[in-house]
C-alpha positions in Angstrom: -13.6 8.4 -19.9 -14.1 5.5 -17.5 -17.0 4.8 -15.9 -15.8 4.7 -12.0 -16.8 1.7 -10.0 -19.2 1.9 -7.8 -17.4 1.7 -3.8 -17.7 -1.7 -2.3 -20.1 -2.7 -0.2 -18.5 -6.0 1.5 -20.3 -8.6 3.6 -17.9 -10.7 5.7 -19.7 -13.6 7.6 -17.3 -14.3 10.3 -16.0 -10.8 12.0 -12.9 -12.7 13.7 -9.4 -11.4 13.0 -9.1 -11.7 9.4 -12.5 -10.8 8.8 -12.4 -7.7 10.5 -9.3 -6.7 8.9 -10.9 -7.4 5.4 -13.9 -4.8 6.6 -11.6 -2.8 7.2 -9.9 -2.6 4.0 -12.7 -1.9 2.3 -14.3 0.9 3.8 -10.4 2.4 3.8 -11.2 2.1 0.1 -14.1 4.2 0.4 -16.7 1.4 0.8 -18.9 0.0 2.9 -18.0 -2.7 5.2 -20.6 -5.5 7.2 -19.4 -8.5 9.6 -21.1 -10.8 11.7 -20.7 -12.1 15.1 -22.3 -14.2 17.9 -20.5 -12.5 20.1 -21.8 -8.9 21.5 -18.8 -7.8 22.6 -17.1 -8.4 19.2 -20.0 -7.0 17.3 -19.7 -3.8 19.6 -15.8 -3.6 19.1 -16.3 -4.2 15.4 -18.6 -1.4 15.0 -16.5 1.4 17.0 -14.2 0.8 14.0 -16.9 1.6 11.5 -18.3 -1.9 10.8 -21.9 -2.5 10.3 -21.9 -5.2 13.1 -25.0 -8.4 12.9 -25.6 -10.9 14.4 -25.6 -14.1 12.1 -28.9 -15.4 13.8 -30.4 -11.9 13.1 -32.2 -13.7 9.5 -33.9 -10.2 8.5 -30.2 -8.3 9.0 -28.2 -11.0 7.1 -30.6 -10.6 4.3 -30.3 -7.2 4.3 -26.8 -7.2 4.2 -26.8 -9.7 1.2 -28.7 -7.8 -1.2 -26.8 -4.9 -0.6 -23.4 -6.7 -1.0 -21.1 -6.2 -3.4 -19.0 -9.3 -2.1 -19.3 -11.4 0.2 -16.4 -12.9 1.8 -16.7 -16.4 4.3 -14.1 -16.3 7.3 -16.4 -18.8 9.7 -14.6 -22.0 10.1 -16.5 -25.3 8.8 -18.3 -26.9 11.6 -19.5 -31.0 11.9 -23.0 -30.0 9.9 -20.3 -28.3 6.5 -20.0 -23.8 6.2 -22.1 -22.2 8.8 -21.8 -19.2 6.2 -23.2 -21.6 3.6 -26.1 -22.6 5.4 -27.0 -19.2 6.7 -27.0 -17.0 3.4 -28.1 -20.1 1.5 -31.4 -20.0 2.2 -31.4 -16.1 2.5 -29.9 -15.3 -1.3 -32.3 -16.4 -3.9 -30.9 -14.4 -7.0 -29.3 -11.9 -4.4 -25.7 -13.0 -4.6 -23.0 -10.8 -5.7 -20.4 -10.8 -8.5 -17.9 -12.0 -5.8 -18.2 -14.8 -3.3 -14.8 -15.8 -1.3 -14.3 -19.1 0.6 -11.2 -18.6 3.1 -9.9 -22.4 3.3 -6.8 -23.6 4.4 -3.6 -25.5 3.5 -4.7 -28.4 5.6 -6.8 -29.6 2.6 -3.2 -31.0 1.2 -2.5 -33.4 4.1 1.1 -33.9 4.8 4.0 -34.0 2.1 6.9 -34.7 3.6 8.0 -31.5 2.9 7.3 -31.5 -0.3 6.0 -28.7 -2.7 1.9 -28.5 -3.7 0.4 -26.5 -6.1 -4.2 -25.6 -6.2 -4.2 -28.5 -8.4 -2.7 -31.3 -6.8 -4.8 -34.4 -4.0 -6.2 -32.8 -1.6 -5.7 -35.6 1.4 -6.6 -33.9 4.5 -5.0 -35.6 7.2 -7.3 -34.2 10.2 -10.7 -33.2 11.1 -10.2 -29.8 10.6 -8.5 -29.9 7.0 -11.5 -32.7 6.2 -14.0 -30.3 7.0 -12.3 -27.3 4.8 -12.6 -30.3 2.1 -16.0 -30.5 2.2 -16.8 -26.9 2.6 -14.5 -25.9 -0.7 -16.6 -28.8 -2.6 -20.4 -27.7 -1.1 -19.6 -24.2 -2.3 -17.9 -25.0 -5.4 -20.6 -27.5 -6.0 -23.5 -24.7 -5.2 -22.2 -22.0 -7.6 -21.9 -24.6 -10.1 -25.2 -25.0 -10.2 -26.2 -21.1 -9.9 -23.3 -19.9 -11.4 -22.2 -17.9 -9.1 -18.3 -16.6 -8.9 -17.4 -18.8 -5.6 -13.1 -18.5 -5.6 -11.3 -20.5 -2.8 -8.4 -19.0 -1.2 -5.8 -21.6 0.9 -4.4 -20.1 4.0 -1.4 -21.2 6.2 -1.1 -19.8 9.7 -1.5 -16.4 9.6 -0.1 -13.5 11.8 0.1 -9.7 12.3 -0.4 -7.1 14.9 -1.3 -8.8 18.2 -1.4 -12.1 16.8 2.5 -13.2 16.2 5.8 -14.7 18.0 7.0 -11.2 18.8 3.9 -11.0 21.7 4.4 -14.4 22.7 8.0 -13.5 23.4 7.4 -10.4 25.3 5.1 -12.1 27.2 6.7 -15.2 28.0 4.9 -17.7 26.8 6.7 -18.7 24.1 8.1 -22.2 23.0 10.8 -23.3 21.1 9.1 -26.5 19.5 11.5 -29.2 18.1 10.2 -31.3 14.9 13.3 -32.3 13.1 12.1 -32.1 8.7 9.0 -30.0 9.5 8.5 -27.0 7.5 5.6 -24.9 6.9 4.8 -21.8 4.8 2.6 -18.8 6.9 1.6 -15.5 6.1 0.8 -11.8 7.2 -2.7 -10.7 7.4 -1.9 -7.4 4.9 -0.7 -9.8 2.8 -4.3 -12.2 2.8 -6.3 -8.9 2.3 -4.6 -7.8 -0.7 -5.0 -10.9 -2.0 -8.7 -11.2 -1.8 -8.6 -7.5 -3.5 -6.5 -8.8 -5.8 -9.5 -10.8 -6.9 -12.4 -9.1 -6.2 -10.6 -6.8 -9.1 -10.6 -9.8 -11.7 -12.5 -12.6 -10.4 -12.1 -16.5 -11.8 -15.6 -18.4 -11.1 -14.6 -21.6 -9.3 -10.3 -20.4 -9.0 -8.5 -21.7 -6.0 -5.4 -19.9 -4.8 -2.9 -20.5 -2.0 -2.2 -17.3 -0.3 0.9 -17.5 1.3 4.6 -16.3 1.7 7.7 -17.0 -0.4 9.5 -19.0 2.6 8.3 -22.1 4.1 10.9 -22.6 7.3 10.6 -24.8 10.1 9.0 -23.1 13.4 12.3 -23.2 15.7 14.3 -21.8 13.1 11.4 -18.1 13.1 11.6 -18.8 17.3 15.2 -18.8 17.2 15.4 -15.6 14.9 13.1 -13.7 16.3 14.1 -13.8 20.0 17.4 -13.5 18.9 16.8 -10.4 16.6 14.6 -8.8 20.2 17.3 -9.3 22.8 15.1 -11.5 24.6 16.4 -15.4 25.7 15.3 -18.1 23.7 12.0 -19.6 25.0 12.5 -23.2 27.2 12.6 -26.3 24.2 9.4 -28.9 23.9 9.2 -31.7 21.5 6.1 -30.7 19.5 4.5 -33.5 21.3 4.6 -32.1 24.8 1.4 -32.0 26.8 2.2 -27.7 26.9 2.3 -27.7 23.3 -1.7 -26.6 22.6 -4.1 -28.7 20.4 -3.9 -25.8 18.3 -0.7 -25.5 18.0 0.5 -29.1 17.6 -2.1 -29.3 14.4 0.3 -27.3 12.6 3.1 -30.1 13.2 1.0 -32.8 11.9 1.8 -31.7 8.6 5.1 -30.8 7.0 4.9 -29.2 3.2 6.2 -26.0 1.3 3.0 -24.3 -0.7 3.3 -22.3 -4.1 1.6 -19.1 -4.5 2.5 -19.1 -8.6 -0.5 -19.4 -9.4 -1.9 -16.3 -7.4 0.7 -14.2 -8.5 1.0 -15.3 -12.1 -3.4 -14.6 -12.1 -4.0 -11.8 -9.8 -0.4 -10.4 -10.2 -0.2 -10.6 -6.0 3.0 -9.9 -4.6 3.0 -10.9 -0.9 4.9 -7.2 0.9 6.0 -9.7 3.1 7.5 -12.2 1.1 9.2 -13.8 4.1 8.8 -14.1 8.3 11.3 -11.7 8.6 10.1 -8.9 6.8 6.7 -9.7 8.1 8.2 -9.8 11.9 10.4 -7.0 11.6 7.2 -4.9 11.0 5.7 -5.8 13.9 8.9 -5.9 16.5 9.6 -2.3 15.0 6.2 -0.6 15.1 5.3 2.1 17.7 3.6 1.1 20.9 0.1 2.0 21.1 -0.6 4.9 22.6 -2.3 5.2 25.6 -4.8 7.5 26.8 -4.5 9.3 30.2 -7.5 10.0 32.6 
């Protein structure tokens, strides 16, 4: 008979929204789940859900964690200085790292294609700070398990939504905008979808593998805006040109660049099929779903 695998024991360094949703996929999995956060109220909400909350500062907790990981998983974003998550465990591991390491990048690294299609392989030409800085961070890892051979695998990321995070609240709420850029398209992609990804590889891992996590349909934002109100009875949001000072900086980064990403390789590897493979499916979910419920005093 098999010999069962042990449960996971996952480290996520950066217990944000994708992060904590990782944790939380692997203690549903019977494991063990640990996240970090500067921020206390974070760390306190992340452990009422059953995460082993710590403060990345904590050095003697981090540690701790590490040698007792199974994976470890990097959400942080890059700063100016390269991966805060680098630098922290870094100097922390010593021969403690685990058979998995994940980098969560992003699809900025490719720069603008004019729509085009771009596969893990092609130039990476970042055309802002924040896609130079995944740059960097990708090659300081990638470079770094090189040299301890350790099995570092980069995962590429559009914008991502899912409960709470997604059109459908921003229409409810009324704060929505129909953003004009006439030839921009983008690909994006649900957070169920990103965690079974990074399972997906945790279960066969490739030492230095990048793979570009994202859906089957790259469409141009007005055209989801449009749909989605549309599909809620609700009135289409007022129209801005993506340049429009009540467009946010965060935002208007995502219509600097206009490409349509593969995710071949991921699924032809790690034989990941996205459940959402469009914005529809993905939205649907979320318009449809139950409120939550609320208790009464």
């Amino acid at each position: 008979m098999p010999i069962a695998s042990p449960p996971l024991d996952l480290l996520v360094f950066g217990g944000g929204y994708l992060g904590r949703a990782a944790a939380l996929e692997a203690i549903r999995r019977s494991g063990r789940a640990t996240a970090t956060s500067r921020d206390p109220e974070r760390r306190r909400a992340l452990a009422a859900d059953g995460i082993i909350a710590i403060d990345p500062s904590d050095t003697a907790a981090l540690k701790t964690a590490l040698e007792a990981a199974t994976a470890v998983l990097i959400t942080a974003a890059p700063d100016a200085q390269g991966c805060p998550g680098l630098r922290a465990l870094g100097p922390l591991a010593g021969d403690a790292w685990p058979d998995w390491i994940g980098y969560v990048s992003s699809t900025s690294v490719y720069g603008d294609r004019a729509g085009g299609w771009v596969f893990e392989d092609g130039p990476m030409n970042a055309a802002n700070l924040e896609g130079a800085r995944r740059v960097r961070a990708e090659r300081d890892w990638l470079d770094g398990a090189q040299g301890m051979g350790l099995t570092v695998q980069i995962f590429r990321l559009p914008g991502f939504y899912g409960p709470g995070r997604s059109v459908v609240e921003r229409l409810k709420e009324g704060t929505a905008k129909l953003v004009r850029k006439p030839g921009q398209v983008f690909n994006r992609i649900h957070v169920d979808d990103i965690v079974s990804g990074l399972f997906a590889s945790m279960a066969q891992p490739r030492p230095g593998a990048a793979y570009n996590l994202t859906d089957d349909e790259p469409s141009p934002a007005d055209v989801v805006m449009e749909w989605a109100a549309d599909r809620m009875g609700l009135p289409r949001p007022p129209e801005v040109d993506w340049t429009d000072d009540s467009v946010s900086e965060a935002m208007r980064r995502f219509y600097l660049d206009s490409k349509r990403v593969s995710n071949a390789l991921a699924k032809a590897e790690l034989g990941w099929r996205p459940a959402y493979p469009s914005w529809r499916e993905g939205l649907a979910t979320l318009m449809d779903a139950p409120p939550p419920l609320r208790l009464v005093s």
